[in-house]
C-alpha positions in Angstrom: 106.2 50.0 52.3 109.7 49.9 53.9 113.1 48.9 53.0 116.0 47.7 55.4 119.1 48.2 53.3 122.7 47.5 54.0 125.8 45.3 53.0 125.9 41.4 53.4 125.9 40.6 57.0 124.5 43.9 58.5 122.0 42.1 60.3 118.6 42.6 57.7 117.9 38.9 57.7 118.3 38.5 61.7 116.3 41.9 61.9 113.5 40.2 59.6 113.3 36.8 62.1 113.0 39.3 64.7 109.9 41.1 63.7 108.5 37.7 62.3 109.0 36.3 65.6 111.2 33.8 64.3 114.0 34.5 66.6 114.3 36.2 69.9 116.5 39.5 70.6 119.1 38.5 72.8 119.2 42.5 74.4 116.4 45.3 74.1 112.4 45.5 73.2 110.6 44.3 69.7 106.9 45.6 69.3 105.0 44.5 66.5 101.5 44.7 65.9 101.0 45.8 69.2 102.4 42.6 70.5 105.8 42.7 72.3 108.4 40.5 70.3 110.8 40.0 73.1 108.0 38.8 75.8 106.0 36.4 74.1 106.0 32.5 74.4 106.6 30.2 71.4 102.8 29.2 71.4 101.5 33.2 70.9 104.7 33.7 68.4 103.0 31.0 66.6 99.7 32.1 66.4 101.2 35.5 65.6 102.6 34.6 62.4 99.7 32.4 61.4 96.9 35.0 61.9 98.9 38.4 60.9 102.4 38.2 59.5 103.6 36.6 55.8 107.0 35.5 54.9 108.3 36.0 51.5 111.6 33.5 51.8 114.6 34.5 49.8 115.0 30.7 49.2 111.4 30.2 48.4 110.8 27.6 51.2 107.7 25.8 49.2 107.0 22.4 49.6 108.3 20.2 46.9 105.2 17.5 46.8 102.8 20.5 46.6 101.7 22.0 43.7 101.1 25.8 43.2 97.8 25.7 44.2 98.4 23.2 47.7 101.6 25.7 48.3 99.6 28.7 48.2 96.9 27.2 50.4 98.9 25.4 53.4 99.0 28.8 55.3 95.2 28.9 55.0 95.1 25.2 56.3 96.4 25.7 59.7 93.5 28.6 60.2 90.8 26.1 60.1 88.9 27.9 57.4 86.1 27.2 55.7 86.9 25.5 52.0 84.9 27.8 49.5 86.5 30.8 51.3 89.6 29.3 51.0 89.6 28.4 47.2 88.6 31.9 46.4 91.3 33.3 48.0 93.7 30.8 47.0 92.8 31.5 43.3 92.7 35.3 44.2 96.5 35.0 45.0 97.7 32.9 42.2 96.0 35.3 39.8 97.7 38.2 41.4 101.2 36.8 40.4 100.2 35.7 36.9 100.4 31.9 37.9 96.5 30.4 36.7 98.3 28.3 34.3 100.6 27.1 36.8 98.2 26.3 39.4 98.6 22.2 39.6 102.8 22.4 38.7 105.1 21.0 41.6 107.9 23.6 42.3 110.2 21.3 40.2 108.7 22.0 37.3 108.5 25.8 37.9 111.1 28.9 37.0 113.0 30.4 39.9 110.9 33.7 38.8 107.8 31.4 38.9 108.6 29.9 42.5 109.3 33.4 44.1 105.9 34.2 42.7 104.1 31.4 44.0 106.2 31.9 47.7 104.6 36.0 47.1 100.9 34.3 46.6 101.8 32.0 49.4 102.7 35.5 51.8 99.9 37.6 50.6 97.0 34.8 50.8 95.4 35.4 54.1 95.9 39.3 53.2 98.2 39.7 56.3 98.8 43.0 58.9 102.4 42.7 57.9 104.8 41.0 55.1 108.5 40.8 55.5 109.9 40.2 52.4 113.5 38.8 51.8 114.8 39.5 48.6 110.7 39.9 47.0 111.9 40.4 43.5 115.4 39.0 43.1 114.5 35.8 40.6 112.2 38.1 38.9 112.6 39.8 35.6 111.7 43.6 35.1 107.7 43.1 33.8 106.9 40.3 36.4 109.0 42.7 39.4 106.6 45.8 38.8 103.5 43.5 38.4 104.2 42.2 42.1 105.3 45.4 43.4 102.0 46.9 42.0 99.9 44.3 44.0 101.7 44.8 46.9 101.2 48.5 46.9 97.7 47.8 46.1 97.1 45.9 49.2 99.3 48.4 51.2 96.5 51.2 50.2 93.2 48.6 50.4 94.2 46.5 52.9 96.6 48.2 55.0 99.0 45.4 54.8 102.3 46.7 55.8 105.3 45.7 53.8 109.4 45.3 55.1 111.2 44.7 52.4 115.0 43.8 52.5 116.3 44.3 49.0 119.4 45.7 47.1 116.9 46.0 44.0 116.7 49.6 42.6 113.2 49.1 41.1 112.0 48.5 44.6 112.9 51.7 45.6 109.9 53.5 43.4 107.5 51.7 45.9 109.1 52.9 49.2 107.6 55.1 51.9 111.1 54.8 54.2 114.5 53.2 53.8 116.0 52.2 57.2 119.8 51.6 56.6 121.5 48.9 59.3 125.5 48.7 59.5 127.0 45.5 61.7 123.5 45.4 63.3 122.9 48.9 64.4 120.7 51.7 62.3 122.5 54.2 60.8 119.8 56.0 59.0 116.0 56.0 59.1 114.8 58.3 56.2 111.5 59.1 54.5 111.5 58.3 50.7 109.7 59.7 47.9 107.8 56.5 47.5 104.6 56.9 45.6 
């Protein structure tokens, strides 16, 4: 698990589009998941995202006529998978953020905590290659914080699901393997942590 730290407007957010394939570098090479960022077309960026990269949204991003469970499922939709597989894992994820009872609430009737977790279910569903987290934890109290971090770490180790946090959060920093430090858009440190 890996953080990319610095002050407002040192470029974490554009760094995070970047390895999500979201936006293009305007200079220099992007590999991720052996797949170079920089060189691909719109049509294989999408497909990248779909099959191997989630999005946790520092604005949420979930869809206001869905509920918990719909939300949670829509990135499952566009992989054409087969229904009892799907509700499994779809139920799999909501129980992993504590949300069961939640499951057929519309966003508007949820928390802000509550709608981060359901946008971490909504990342973590198709148990992706990679994450890139926005802010995973900052609607979140302390309890509800170490529960998500916990399943994240657990699908780091199980899964292999890599994680890129960007986060001023200091209980995130217990989880970390590395902390990658960016001033006005340029790395200024790339250290190790003591992680767990």
């Amino acid at each position: 698990m890996h953080l990319i730290t610095g002050f407002l407007g040192s470029g974490k957010t554009t760094l995070l589009n970047i390895l999500g394939s979201l936006d293009t570098p305007t200079q220099g090479t992007v590999e991720v998941l052996k797949t170079k960022i920089h060189e691909i077309k719109q049509k294989e960026a999408s497909r990248l995202r779909s099959e191997h990269i989630g999005f946790i949204f520092q604005t949420y991003n979930l869809l206001p006529v869905y509920n918990v469970y719909e939300n949670v499922e829509f990135p499952l939709l566009l992989l054409k998978m087969d229904a009892n597989k799907r509700e499994k894992m779809v139920k799999d994820a909501i129980e992993w953020v504590g949300l069961t009872d939640k499951i057929k609430s519309r966003p508007n009737q949820l928390s802000g905590g509550q709608c981060q977790r359901v946008a971490i279910a909504r990342a973590m569903v198709k148990k992706p290659d990679l994450v890139l987290a926005d802010e995973p934890t900052a609607n979140l109290d302390t309890e509800n914080s170490h529960n998500i971090l916990d399943t994240m770490l657990k699908l780091n180790r199980e899964l292999k699901t890599s994680f890129i946090f960007s986060t001023h959060d200091p209980k995130v920093i217990g989880y970390l393997r590395r902390i990658i430090r960016l001033i006005d858009g340029e790395v200024q440190s790339d250290d190790l942590a003591s992680g767990i």
